[in-house]
N, C-alpha and C positions, 0 to 999 in steps of 0.2 A: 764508419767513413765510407768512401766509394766503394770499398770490396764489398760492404753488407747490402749495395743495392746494386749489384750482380749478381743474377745467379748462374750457379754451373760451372762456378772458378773454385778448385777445392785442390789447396795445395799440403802435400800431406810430407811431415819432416821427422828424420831421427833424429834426437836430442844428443849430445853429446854424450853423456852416460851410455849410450845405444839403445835405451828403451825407445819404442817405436808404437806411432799410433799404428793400425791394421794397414797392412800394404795389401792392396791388389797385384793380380798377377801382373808380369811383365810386360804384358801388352797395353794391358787398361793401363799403364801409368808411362810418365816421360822421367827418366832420369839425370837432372840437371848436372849434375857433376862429372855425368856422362859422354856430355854433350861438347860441341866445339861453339865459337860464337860467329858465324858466315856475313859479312858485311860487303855488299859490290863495292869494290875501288872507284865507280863513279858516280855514289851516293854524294849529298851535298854532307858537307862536314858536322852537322850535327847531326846526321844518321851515327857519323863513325864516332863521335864521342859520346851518345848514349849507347854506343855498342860496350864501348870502354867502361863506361860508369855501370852497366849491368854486369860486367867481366869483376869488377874491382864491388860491386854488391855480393855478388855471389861467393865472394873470396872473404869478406866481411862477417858472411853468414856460415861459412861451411869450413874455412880455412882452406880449402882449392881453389888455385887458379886456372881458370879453364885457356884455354886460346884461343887468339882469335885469329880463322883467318879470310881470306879474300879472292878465292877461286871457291866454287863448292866440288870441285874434282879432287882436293882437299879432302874431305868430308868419308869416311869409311863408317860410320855406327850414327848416332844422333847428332842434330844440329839445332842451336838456334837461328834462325835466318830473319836477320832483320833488314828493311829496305823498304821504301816507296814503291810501290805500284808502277811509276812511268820506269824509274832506275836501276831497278835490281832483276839482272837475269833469271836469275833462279823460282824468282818470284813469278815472271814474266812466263818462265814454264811451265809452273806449275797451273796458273791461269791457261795456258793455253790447253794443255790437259787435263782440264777441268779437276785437278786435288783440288784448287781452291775454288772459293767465286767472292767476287770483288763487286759484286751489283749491291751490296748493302751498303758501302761505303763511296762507291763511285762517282766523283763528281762532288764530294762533301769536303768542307773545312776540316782540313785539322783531326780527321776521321781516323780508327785505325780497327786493324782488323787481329785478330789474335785467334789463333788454331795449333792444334795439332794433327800432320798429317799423317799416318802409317805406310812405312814403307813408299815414299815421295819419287825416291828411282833405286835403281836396282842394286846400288852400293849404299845407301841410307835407310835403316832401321826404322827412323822414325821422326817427324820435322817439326820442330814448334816456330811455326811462323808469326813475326810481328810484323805487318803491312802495314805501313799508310800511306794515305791520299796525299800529304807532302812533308817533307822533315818534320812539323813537328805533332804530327800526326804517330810516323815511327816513334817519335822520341817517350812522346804519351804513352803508346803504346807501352814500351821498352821500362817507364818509370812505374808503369801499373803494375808488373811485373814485380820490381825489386820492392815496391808497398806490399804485394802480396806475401814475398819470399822474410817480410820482418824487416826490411829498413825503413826507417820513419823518412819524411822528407825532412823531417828537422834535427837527424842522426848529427848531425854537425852544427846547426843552429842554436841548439838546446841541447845537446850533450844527451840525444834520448841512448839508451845503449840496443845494437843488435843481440838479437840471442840467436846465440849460436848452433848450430845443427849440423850434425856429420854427413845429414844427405838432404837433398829435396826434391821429391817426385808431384808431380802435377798431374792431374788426373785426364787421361786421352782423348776424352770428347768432349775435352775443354772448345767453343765457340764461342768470342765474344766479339761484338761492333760496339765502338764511343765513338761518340763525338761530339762537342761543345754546341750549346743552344746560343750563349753569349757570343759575338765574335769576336773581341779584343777584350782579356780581361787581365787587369794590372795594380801593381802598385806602386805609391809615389812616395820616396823617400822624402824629407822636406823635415824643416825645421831641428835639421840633424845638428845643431849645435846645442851644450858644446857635450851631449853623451858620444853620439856614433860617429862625431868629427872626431872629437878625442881617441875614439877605439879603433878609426880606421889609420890614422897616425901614426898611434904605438906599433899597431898589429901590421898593418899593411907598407905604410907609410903616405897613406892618404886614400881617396877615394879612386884607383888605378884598376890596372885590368887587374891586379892580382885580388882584389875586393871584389871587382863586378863578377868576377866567375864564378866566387862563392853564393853569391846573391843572383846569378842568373840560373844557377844551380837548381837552387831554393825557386825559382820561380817554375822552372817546368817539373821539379816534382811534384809541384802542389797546381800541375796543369793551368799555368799562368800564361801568358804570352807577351806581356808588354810591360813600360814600364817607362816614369819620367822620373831622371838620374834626379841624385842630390845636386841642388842650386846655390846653397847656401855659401858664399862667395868660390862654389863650385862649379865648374864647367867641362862636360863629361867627356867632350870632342876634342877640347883644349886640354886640358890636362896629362890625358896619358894618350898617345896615337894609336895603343894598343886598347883601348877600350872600344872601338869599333871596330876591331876584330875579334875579342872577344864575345861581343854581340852579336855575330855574323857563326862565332864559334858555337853557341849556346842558341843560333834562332829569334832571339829574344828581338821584338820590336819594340825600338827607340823613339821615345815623342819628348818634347818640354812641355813644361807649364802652360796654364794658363795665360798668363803674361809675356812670354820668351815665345816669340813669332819665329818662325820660319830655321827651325833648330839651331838656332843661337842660343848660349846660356847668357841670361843678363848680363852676369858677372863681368862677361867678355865685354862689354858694353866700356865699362868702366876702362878694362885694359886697354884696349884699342884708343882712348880717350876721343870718343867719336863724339863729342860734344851733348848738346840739348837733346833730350829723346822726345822730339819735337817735329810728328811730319811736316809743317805748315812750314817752317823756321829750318829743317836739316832733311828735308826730304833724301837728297842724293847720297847724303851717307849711311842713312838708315837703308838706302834701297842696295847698296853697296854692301854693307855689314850682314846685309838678310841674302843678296847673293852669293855670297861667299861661303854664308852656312849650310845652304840647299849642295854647293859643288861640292860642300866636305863631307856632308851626310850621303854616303853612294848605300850606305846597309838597309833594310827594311827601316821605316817607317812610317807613325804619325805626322804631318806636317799641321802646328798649330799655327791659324793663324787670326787678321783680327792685332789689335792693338788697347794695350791699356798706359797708363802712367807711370812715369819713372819710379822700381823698385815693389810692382805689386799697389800703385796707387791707380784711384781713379782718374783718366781724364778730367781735364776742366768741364766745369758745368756748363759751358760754352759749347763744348763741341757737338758738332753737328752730326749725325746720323751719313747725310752724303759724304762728309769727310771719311769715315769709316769705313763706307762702302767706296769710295775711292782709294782707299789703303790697301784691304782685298784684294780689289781687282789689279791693283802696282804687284801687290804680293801673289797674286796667281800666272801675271805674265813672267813674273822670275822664275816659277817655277815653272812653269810652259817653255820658257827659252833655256833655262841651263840640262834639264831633261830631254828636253828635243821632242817630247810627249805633250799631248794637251794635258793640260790641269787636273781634267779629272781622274785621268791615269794615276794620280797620285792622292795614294787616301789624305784627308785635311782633315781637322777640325775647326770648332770657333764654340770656345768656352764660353758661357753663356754665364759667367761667373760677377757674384754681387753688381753691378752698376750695368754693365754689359746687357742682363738681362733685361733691365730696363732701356736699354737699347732696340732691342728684338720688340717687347710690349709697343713701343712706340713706332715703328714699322721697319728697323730698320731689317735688311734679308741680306743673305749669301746665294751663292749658287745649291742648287737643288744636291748636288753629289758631297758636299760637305758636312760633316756628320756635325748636330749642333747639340753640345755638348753640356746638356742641365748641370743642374747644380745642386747639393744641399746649402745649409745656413752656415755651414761650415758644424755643423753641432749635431748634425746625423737627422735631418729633419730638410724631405725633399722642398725644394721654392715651387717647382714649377715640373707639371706633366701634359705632355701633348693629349687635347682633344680626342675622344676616338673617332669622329669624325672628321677630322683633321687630312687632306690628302696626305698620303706616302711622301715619306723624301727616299730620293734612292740614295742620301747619306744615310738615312736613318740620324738614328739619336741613342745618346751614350748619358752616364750621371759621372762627376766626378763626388765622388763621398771622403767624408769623413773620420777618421781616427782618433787623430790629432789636431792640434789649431794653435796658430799663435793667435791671439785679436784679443776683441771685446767678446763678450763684457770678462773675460782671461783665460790667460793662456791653459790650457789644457795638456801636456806635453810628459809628464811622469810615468803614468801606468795606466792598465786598460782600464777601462770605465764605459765598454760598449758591449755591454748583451746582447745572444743572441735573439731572443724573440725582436728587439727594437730593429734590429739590422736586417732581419727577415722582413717584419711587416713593413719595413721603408721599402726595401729591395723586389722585393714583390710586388709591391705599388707601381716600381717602374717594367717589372715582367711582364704584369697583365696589361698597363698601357703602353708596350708594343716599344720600350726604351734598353733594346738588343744589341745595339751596334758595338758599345764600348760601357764596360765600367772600371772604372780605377778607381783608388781608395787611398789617401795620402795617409800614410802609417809610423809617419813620425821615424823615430830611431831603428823602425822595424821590430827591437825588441823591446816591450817587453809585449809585444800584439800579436804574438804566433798563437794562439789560438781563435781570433776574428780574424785574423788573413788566412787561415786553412778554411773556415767557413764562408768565407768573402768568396773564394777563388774555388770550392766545390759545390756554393749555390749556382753562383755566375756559369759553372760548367754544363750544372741542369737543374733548374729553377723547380723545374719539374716534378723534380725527384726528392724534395724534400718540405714537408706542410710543415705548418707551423705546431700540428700533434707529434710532426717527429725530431723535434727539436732536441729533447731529452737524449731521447736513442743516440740523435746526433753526438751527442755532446758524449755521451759513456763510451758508444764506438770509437770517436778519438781519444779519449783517456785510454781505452783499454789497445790503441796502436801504440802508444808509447809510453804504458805501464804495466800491459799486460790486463788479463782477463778479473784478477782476482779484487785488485782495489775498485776497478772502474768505475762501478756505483756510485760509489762513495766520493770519488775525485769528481766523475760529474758533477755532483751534488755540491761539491767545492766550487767547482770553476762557474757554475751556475748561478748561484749565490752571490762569489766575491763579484762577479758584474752586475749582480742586480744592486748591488748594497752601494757600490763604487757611481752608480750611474746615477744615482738620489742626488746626490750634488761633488763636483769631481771635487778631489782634494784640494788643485787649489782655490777652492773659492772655500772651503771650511773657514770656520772660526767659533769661538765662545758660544755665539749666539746662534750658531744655525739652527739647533733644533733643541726644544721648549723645555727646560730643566724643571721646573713648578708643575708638570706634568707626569713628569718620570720619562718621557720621550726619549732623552737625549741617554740616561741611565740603561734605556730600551734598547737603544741603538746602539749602545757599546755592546749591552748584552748580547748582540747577537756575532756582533764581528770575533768578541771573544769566544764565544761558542762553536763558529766556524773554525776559529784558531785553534781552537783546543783539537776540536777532529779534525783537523790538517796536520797537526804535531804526532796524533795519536797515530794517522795511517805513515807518514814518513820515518815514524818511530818502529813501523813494521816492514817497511822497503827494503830488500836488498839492496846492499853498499852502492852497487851497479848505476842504482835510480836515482842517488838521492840528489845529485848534479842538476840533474832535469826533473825533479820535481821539483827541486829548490825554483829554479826558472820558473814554469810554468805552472806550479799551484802555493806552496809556500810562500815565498817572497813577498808577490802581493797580498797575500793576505794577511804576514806578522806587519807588513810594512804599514798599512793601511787601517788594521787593529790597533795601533802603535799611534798613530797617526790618531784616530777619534777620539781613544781614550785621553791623550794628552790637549785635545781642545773640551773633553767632558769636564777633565781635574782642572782647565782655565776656567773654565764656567764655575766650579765649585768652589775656586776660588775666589772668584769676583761676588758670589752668593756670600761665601761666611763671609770675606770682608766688609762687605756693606751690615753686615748682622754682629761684628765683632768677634764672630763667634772662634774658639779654639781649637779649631780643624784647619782656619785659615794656612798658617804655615806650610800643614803637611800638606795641605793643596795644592800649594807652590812649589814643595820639594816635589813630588810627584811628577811635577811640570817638567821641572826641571831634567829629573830623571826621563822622562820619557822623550825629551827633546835630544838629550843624548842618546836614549837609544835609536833614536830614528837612523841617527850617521853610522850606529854598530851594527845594524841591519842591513844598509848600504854597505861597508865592508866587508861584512859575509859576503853580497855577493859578488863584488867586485871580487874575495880572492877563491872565489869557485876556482874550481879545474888548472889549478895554480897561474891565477889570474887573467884568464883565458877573456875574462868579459870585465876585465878592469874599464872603467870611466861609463859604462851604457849603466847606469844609475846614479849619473852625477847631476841630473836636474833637478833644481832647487824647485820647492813645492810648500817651503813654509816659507813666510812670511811678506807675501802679496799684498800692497796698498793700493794696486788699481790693476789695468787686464795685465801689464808686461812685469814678468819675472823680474824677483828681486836678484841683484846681483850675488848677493852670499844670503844665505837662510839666518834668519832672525827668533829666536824665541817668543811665544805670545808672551804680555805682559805679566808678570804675577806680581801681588802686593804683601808685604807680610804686614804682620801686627805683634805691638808690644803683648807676650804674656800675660801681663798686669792686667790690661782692658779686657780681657777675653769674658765671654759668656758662655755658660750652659747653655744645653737645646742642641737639637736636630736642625744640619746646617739647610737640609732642605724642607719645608713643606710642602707635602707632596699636594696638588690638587687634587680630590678626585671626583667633586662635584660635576654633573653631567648633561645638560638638559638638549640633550640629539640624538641621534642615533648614526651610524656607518655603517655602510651596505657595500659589499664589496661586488665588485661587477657581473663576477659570475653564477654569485647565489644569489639569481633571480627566480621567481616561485614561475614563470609561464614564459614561455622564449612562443610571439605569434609570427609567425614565417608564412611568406608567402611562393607560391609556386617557384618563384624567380628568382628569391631573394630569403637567405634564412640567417641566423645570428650564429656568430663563432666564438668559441671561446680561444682567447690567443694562450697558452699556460702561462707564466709566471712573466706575463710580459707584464712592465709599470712601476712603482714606485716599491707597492706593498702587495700585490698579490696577480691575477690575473686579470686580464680582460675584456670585453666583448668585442663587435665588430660586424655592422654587413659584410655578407659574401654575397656575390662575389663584388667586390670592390669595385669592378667595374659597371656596375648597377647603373641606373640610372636614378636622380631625385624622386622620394615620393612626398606624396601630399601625406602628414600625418591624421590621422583620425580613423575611425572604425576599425576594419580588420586588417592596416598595415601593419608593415613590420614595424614591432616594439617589440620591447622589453616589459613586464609587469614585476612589480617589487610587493610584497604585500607584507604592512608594516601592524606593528600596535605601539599605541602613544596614547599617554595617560593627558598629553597636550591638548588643548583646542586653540583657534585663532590664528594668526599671519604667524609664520615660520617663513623659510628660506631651506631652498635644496639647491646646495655646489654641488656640479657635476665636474668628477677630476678627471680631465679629458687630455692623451697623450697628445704632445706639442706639436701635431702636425700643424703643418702650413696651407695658406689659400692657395693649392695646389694649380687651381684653373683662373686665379685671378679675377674672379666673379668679385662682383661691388660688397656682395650680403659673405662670402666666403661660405667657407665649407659648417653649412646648421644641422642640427639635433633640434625635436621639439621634446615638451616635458609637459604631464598632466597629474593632476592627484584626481581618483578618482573617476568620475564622470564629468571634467571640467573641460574647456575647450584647452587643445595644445599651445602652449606656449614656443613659438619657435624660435631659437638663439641663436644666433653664429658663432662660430665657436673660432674664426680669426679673422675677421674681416678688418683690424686693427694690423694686419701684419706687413709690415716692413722691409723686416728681417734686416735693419739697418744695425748698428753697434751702441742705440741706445731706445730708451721706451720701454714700452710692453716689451718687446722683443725677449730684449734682455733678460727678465723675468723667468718668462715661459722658458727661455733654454736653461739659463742657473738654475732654477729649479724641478725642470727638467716634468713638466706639469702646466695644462693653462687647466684653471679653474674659472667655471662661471656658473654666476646666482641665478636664481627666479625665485620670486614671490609668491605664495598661496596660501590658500586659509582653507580651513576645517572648523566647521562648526560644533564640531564634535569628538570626544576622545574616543579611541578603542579602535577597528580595523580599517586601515588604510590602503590602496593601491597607485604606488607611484609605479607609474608610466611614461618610460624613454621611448623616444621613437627614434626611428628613420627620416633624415629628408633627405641629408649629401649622404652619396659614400665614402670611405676614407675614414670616419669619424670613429675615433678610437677610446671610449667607455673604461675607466678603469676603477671608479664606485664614485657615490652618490652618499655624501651627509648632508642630513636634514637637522638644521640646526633652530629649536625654538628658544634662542636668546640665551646666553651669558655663556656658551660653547667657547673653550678657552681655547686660540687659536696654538696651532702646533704644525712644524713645516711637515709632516707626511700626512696633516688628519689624520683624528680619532683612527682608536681601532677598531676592525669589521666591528658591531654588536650583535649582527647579524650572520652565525656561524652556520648553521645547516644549512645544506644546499634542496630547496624543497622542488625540483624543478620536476615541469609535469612537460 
């Protein structure tokens, strides 16, 4: 995680037994338990609650509670001194006597500065100072720390346990400066019914300040900054009075929705019974309702603004563009008058979300200082990225992404089903085109996504800092924060998997028929869920008691749940095979069903009575029995059929195909990668359906013409074939990112042939029905081209380059009667011969 791309931070602990790694002498090290915790009295209040929260980590870790206090005249032996830069005296000293220097951070976001001083003044041994450029710059600072010292940020989240230490020394010439690359980087609770309504109810008693602090918590350790509350007939500002102060307590900035103008939650809409949500028709009470929200919102934040249809709908197809931008401008003098600031003094956005952005495509604009706020499809697949030559907006430009979704073509809302490589190579697309201002990520219930919201929220802090080759690392370094060094590997390799396997098609769209039983496909695919399961059981079965809480969360769960889950639509399928055959397996095909649709609800019980019922209702969403995109109201068993005994037949209830006439090339075992100065082919690791796959760098490339020595790919095949064949290229679902007519193309050659060149979404919509559809349920666009070989024996197929963006994840060449199957054939083509 973040500590492994720092160097120079080496915090060294005696375990409780008192075995000790090597201690340096007393100088070379800072001794925390030693230390008092120094915070100026006229810091802004979340200097002084992360002073608190590191007092009550270090107590967590060591069994000491250290004190805190608020003079440093105070101070006899070691301190830690935390405090802002403009605030904190001591700080303010020690800059002016040059122990520190504040020119790395000076003038930055959100910056902070981390040292140790020797001997600071003449009554202090020794200072470990945490500066920042402003609250939540210290506060970063102050949580870097407690990550360092062993507390997860999900210590509480996920039940990760602290291990405990009788001491903690940090080594003396510790130096470190951060600071975030993204500037607003958050997450959106939404579609929290009925798990996280349900658990905030029992636990809290709704979604109140005593919820949001755990959850603003959870936001700056995992150096988050913002955040738009639960909507779901919730309303953050109405609800408890105390929840803008605990946001003001915590730093955190406050935005709504997409839909929810000028911090009002819809909901309110309803309450107030303010009529028609209808400028044309209720102007004065909508401008009334939108005033009122801006007077009550006094803490940091976002102000969304912009207009859409009552409840999350489109405006009329009617409406006009200047009506819009006449709405703006209503809603920007509100904010101008009740602030007593011009408008731009106040950060805005204007979501650029489904309809909207065809808004914007059509001409319509905002003012230059509002940040306009792209979109994916809702399915983790960006719509739209600025030009690079495109002038600056001095809003800049934010993405709101993906998690979860309620809509077409269905809801997606049960468990994560978002790998990391997909999330990188979308997110990265909006780094390199220059889309810094804001990113938030709608996260559904919050849990069960703590592992893409830690990687959401340590990309978004430095893009920079992590390629798509370190993904891996990524992902072991956080297993091994919060399980320790020993299993890491191997949970990576878990957590790794069950997203890739989950993100093939989300649960609930499963059924009988998703993938090809006359194949052995679908037999395949259980194979492998089970086989992840098996060593998911095997290392839990080797965890100390301590873990097994937060492993259950964060690696088991989903994966017995979800194992659980395919095999019982595999044994629908095997049932609906012998019964059409008569055959005398049918029954137990059906018992099986049966069986495993009950265990699905005993796996959900497991977790619900974790930590004696701590996460009771957060896996109470239903995920079986969907007949279009909205959730069934109770979970329904697939159908099973049985059969009279009497009628049964012998035989094997499946015949297996295994007749073949194609081949499967998977994307990275291409025999020749030709690169050009500018522009070379990357392999993304295990990003895709079934394996890895290619990609220009840099992404911001510009179009090439294919032919001669551009950048391609070369495949070099043998086929015993001659004549007209067909090659699918299974190409990741991005989108016509630039809205060009031809969309984003790839060409294709056998040979010596002229290139073929295709677009690869020029069909896209991204409406709730079409192609669309398609490409994201299956979470794959695939397209054909035509060629012929006059001859069998060695072949070279040839991908090219035209757009960039265009994401390669293999190529089947299919010469006639290739039995279709939803992941395609497997590679045939196993060594990797690349020259």
């Amino acid at each position: 995680m973040i500590r492994n791309l720092i160097a120079g931070f080496l915090i060294l602990c005696f375990s409780v037994s008192g075995r000790a790694q090597s201690i340096l002498s007393d100088k070379s090290t800072f001794a925390v338990t030693d230390a008092v915790i120094y915070v100026d009295n006229r810091e802004p209040e979340l200097v002084k609650t992360s002073a608190t929260a590191l007092q009550e980590d270090i107590e967590r870790v060591t069994g000491k509670k250290i004190p805190i206090v608020t003079t440093i005249d105070q101070v006899r032996k070691n301190v830690i001194a935390i405090g802002t830069i403009q605030q904190s005296s001591f700080l303010k000293y020690l800059a002016s006597q040059k122990k520190i220097s504040t020119n790395a951070i000076q003038g930055k976001w959100e910056a902070s500065l981390t040292q140790i001083i020797h001997k600071p003044t003449q009554d202090i041994e020794q200072a470990l100072v945490v500066a920042g450029t402003d609250r939540r710059g210290a506060a970063y600072g102050v949580f870097e720390l407690s990550k360092q010292f062993g507390v997860s940020p999900w210590y509480w989240w996920a039940d990760v346990p602290v291990q405990k230490r009788k001491e903690i020394y940090i080594k003396s010439d510790v130096s470190l400066t951060a600071a975030p690359k993204v500037k607003y980087r958050g997450l959106f609770i939404n579609d929290e019914a009925p798990a996280l309504s349900g658990w905030t109810k029992e636990k809290f008693g709704g979604f109140n300040h005593k919820f949001y602090e755990k959850f603003f918590e959870l936001i700056l350790r995992l150096k988050g900054n913002y955040i738009w509350p639960a909507m779901w007939g919730n309303a953050f500002y109405a609800d408890d009075s105390l929840n803008i102060k605990a946001a003001d307590k915590y730093g955190v900035v406050i935005g709504t929705s997409h839909h929810e103008p000028l911090m009002r939650a819809h909901d309110e809409w309803r309450r107030v019974g303010g009529g028609q949500w209808n400028y044309e028709t209720n102007q004065e009470k909508l401008k009334q309702f939108w005033r009122d929200g801006i007077k009550r919102a006094t803490n940091e934040k976002i102000v969304s603004i912009g207009m859409r249809g009552d409840g999350d709908a489109p405006m009329s197809r009617e409406t006009a563009t200047a009506l819009l931008e006449h709405i703006v401008a209503d809603q920007r003098e509100i904010i101008r008058d009740v602030t007593g600031k011009p408008a731009a003094e106040t950060p805005q956005l204007w979501a650029l979300y489904k309809e909207v952005q065809e808004y914007y495509d059509k001409g319509m604009r905002v003012p230059d200082d509002v940040t306009l706020l792209l979109s994916d499809d809702n399915w983790g697949n960006l719509r739209k990225l600025p030009r690079l030559d495109e002038k600056p907006r001095k809003g800049g430009y934010g993405i709101y992404y993906h998690f979860d979704y309620v809509g077409g073509p269905r809801n997606y809302k049960w468990l994560n089903t978002n790998p990391l490589p997909r999330i990188w190579e979308q997110m990265h697309l909006a780094w390199e085109y220059k889309v810094r201002d804001i990113w938030i990520v709608n996260v559904g219930d919050i849990k069960p996504m703590e592992f893409p919201i830690s990687f959401f929220l340590d990309y978004a802090w430095n893009p920079e800092k992590i390629d798509a080759d370190a993904l891996m690392a990524y992902t072991e370094n956080w297993a091994a924060d919060q399980f320790g060094k020993q299993h890491a590997s191997d949970i990576a390799f878990l957590l790794a998997k069950y997203g890739k396997y989950n993100s093939r098609r989300k649960p609930e769209l499963l059924d009988a028929n998703t993938y090809n039983l006359l194949t052995g496909e679908w037999k395949a695919v259980v194979d492998e869920y089970m086989a992840l399961l098996k060593k998911a059981e095997e290392i839990n079965d080797g965890l100390p008691a301590a873990y097994k809480d937060a492993y259950f969360q964060l690696v088991l769960h989903p994966i017995k749940a979800c194992a659980n889950l395919n095999a019982m639509y595999y044994y629908a399928a095997l049932n609906k095979q012998a019964y059409s055959n008569k055959q005398k397996e049918t029954n137990q095909y059906a018992d099986k069903v049966k069986e495993l649709y009950t265990n699905d609800s005993l796996i959900t019980r497991q977790y619900h009575q974790l930590n004696n019922g701590k996460w009771n209702h957060l896996m109470s969403q239903t995920h079986i029995g969907y007949t279009y995109w909205q959730q069934p109201n109770q979970q329904k068993m697939p159908v099973v059929q049985y059969i009279s005994t009497d009628s049964t037949v012998a035989g094997n209830a499946i015949p297996v195909q295994t007749t073949r006439q194609g081949m499967s090339i998977a994307a990275d075992q291409y025999t020749k990668a030709v690169n050009t100065n500018n522009i070379n082919w990357k392999v993304l690791p295990d990003h895709g359906r079934t394996g890895s796959a290619m990609t220009p760098f840099p992404v911001t490339a510009s179009e090439q013409k294919p032919g001669g020595n551009s950048p391609h790919l070369q495949y070099d095949v043998v086929t015993d074939n001659q004549g007209a064949f067909t090659i699918n290229a299974y190409c990741s679902p991005t989108l016509n990112l630039f809205r060009d007519e031809n969309g984003l193309q790839y060409a294709i050659s056998v040979d010596d042939e002229q290139p073929q060149t295709i677009s690869l979404n020029k069909e896209d919509k991204t409406s709730d029905k079409g192609i669309w559809n398609k490409w994201v349920a299956e979470n794959i666009i695939i397209k054909s081209s035509t060629h012929k070989i006059t001859q069998s024996g060695k072949h070279t197929v040839k991908f090219w380059m035209v757009s960039p963006c265009v994401v390669l994840q293999k190529l089947v060449l299919d010469f006639g009667g290739l039995e279709h199957s939803y992941l395609g054939p497997e590679a045939t083509l196993k060594k990797n011969a690349k020259q």
